[in-house]
N, C-alpha and C positions, 0 to 999 in steps of 0.2 A: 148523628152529626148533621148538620146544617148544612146546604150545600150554601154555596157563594153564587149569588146574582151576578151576570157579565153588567157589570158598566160601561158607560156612556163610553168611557173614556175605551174600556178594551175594544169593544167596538169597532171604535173607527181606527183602532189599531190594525186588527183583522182585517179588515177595508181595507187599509194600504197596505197591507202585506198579498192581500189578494191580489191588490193591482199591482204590485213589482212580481210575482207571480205568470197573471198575464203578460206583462212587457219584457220578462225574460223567454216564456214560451214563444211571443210572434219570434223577440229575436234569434233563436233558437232555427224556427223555423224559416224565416228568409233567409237564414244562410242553407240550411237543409235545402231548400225551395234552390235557392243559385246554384248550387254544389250540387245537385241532384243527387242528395243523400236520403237514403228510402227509411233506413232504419238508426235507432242508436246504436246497434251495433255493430254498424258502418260509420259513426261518430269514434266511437270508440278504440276500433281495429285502428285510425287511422292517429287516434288520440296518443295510444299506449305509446308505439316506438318514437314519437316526440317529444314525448315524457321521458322514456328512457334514456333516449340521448341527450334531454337537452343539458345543458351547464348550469342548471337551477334558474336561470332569468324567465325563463318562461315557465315554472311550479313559481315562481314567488311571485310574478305579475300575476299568475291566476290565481293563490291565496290572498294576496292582497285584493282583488275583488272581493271576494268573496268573504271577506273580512268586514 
């Protein structure tokens, strides 16, 4: 079976997928950086119980990002 050459076009898809990539990790990180959050699992511990309790506005603001 033939393998499939990337094009131009995939390319420069990859490209900007790299770059939202990095503009999600700085932002990631200057909150980390303000918060002085060392790890994701100090992200995360602090994540969960806000999720849990929240009334769903804040899981559907964050899917709809990420949508």
């Amino acid at each position: 079976m033939a393998e499939e050459r990337i094009s131009r076009d995939d390319i420069v898809r990859i490209a900007e997928g790299l770059k939202l990539i990095e503009d999600g990790v700085e932002k990631i990180q200057g909150v980390m950086r303000r918060k002085k959050i060392k790890s994701i699992k100090e992200i995360a511990a602090e994540l969960i119980p806000v999720f849990k309790s929240d009334d769903d506005s804040l899981s559907e603001s964050v899917i709809s990002r990420l949508m």
